[in-house]
C-alpha positions, 0 to 999 in steps of 0.5 A: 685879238691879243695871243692870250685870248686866242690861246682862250679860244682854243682852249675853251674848244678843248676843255668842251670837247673834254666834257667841261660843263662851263668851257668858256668860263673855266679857260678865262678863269685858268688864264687869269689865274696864271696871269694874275689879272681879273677876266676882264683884264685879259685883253690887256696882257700883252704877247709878250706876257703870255705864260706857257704855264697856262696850257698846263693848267688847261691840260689838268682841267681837260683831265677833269680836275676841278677848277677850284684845286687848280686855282686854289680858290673857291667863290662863294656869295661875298667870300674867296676860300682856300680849297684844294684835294681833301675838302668838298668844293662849295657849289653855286646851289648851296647860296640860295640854301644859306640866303633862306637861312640868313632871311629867316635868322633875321626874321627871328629878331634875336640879338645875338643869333645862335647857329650851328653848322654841322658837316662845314667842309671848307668852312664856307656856309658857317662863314657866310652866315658869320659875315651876313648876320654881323652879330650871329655866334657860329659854330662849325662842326667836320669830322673828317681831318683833310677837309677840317684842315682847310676850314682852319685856314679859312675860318682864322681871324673870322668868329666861326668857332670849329669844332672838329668832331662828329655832326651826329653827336656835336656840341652836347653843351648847346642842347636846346639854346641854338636857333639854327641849324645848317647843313650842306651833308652827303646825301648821294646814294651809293648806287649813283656813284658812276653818274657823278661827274668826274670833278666830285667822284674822284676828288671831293672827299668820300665822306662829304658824297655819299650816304647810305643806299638812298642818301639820307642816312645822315640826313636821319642822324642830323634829324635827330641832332637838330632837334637836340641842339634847338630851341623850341621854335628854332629852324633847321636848314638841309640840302638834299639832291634834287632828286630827293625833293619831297623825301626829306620834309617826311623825315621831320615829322610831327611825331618827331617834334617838328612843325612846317617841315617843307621843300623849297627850290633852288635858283633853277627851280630845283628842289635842294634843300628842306626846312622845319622848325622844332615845334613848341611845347 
C-alpha cells in the first residue's frame, strides 16, 4: 500500500467517526481531488507526491461541509457542475425524478419539446434534460441571486435559457404551449429543521429547503404555475420528501384541471416525486 492510500485509511476512520454518511468514498474523492487524478488512480501516486493539503481537505469534510463545496464539482446523470456556498448541491435521488421526466418527453413524440424548469438552483435538472432530449427547448427559472450565479456558469455555452425570476409567476409569455414542467423546490417543513443533516442546514441555501409549516407551500404555488404554463395534456414532475409520499398527487386534483395525478419511487423505493398531467378539455 502506498502512503496516500494509507492516508485514505485513516481518514476515512475519521470522517466516520464525524458522522460522514459515505466515508469511504468521500476520503477517496477528496484525495483524488487534491492529487489530480481519478480514484482509481490513487494507487498510483507516488510517496513522494503526496500533498499535505489532503488533511486540510479532510479536516473541512470532518467538520461536515459538503463534499461538493470542497471539491467545487457536483455529478449529476452525464454532467460535472460548479457548486459552491449559495446554490443547493444536487442530490443522487433527483436522477430518477429527471429520467421519468426524459421518458415521458419522448413519449410525447413532439419534435421540439418544450419544457421548463422552475427553482433550477445550479441549473443541473434543466441541463440534464437539454443534453438527454437533444432537440428540447428549456427554460430555467431561480429566483435567489447566490444560487442563479452558479447556474449562469453552468448553463453558458448550453441551450438552457435562464431566467432569473420567481417560479410563482415566471414566463407568463408560455402560458398553455409548454409540454413539461420540472421542479426539485423546497419542501421541508420548518418544524424539521433540527433533523437536517448538517451538510443542508448550514450551507444549502434557506430558500432552496424550506416551505411552510408542512413543506408544501411552493409545492401549492407551483400547482398553480404549472397548470398556467401547459398545454392541454402537458406533464408536470415534482420532487417532494419521502415523507410527503401521497400528500402531493391531492394537491393536483381534478377540480383543479388535472388527470393521473400520482406518486412514483425513487431507486430506493422511496416516494420522491409526483406527476399530473393538465387535463384536456
Amino acid at each position: 500500500m502506498n502512503l496516500l492510500l494509507a492516508e485514505v485509511a485513516q481518514a476515512t476512520q475519521r470522517l466516520a467517526d464525524a458522522g460522514v454518511p459515505s466515508p469511504r468514498f468521500d476520503a477517496e474523492e477528496l484525495a483524488a481531488f487534491v492529487h489530480g487524478v481519478k480514484r482509481g488512480e490513487l494507487h498510483l501516486v507516488a510517496d513522494a507526491d503526496f500533498d499535505a493539503r489532503y488533511w486540510e481537505a479532510v479536516a473541512r469534510r470532518e467538520a461536515r461541509e459538503p463534499l461538493q463545496h470542497i471539491t467545487g464539482r457536483a455529478f449529476f446523470r452525464y454532467l460535472e457542475l460548479q457548486v459552491g456556498p449559495g446554490v443547493f448541491v444536487p442530490r443522487p435521488e433527483t436522477e430518477s425524478v429527471v429520467g421519468w421526466a426524459i421518458d415521458a418527453v419522448r413519449a410525447m413524440d413532439v419534435v421540439e419539446p418544450l419544457i421548463v424548469d422552475l427553482c433550477t438552483g445550479s441549473g443541473a435538472i434543466a441541463l440534464a434534460l437539454a443534453q438527454e432530449v437533444p432537440r428540447s427547448r428549456v427554460h430555467a427559472v431561480e429566483l435567489d441571486e447566490g444560487a442563479l450565479s452558479w447556474a449562469r456558469k453552468n448553463v453558458e455555452g448550453s441551450r438552457v435559457q435562464l431566467h432569473h425570476g420567481n417560479a410563482l409567476d415566471a414566463l407568463p409569455e408560455l402560458d398553455g404551449q409548454v409540454d413539461l414542467v420540472i421542479s426539485n423546490p423546497p419542501y421541508i417543513p420548518l418544524t424539521e429543521w433540527e433533523y437536517v443533516a448538517p451538510e443542508a442546514r448550514d450551507h444549502d441555501p434557506q430558500l432552496a429547503l424550506f416551505s411552510g409549516e408542512d413543506g408544501l407551500d411552493t409545492i401549492r404555488g407551483l400547482e398553480r404555475t404549472a397548470h398556467r404554463l401547459l398545454r392541454p395534456g402537458g406533464v408536470v414532475v415534482i420532487e417532494h420528501a419521502d415523507t410527503q409520499g401521497g400528500q402531493v398527487p391531492w394537491i393536483f386534483t381534478e377540480e383543479r384541471g388535472w388527470a393521473d395525478a400520482a406518486d412514483h419511487p425513487d431507486l430506493n423505493n422511496r416516494p420522491r416525486f409526483a406527476t399530473a398531467r393538465k387535463a384536456l378539455p
